[in-house]
C-alpha positions in Angstrom: 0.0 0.0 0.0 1.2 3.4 -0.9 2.3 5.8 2.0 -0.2 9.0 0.3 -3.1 6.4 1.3 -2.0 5.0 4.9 -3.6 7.7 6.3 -6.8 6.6 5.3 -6.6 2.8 6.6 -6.1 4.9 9.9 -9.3 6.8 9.7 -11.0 3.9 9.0 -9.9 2.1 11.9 -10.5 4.9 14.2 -13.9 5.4 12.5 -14.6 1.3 13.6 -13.3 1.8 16.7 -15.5 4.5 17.4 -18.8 2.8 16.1 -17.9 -0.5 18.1 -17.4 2.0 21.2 -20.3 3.7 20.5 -22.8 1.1 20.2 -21.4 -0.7 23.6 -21.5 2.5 25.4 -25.4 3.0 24.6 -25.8 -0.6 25.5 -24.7 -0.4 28.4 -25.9 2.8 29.1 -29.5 1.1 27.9 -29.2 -1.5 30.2 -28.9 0.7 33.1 -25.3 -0.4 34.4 -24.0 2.2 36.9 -21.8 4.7 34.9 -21.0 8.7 34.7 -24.5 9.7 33.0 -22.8 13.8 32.3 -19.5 11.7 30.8 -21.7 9.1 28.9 -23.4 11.9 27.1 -20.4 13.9 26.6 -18.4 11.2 24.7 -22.1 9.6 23.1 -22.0 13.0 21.4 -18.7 13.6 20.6 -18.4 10.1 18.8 -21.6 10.3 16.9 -20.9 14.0 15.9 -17.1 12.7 14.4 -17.3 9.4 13.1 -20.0 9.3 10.6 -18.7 12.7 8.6 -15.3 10.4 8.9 -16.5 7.6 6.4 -18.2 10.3 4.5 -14.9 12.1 3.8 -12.6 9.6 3.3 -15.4 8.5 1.0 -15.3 11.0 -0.7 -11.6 11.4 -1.0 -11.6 8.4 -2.7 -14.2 9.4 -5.4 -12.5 12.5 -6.2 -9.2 10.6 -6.9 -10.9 7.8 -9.3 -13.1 10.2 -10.8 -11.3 13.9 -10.9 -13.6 15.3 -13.2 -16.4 14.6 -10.8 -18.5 11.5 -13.6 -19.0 8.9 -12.9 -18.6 7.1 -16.6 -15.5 5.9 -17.4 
């Protein structure tokens, strides 16, 4: 894999990381498990105000190297 992309393989696995987080967090959270409601919040927002504009980007990154003129038809 080229170096210029690394980066990206990166996101991605911070992006996971953060969805896998996420989703035990509010299960736990669900479940009614003693935890730091204020500190819940706080980080439940955080993560779900980062990591879905993450796969959107690097998404997007992507498409604008395959397709520089912005079509679609190659």
């Amino acid at each position: 894999m080229s170096s210029k992309t690394d980066w990206v393989d990166y996101a991605k696995a911070l992006g996971i990381i953060l969805v896998v987080y996420g989703h035990t967090a509010r299960g736990v959270f669900n479940a009614g498990l003693d935890m730091n409601n204020e500190l819940f919040k706080l980080i439940d927002s955080v993560i779900y105000t980062f990591h879905m504009p993450l796969f959107f980007f690097y998404r997007a990154y992507f498409l604008s190297i395959h397709y520089p003129k912005g079509g679609l038809d190659t």
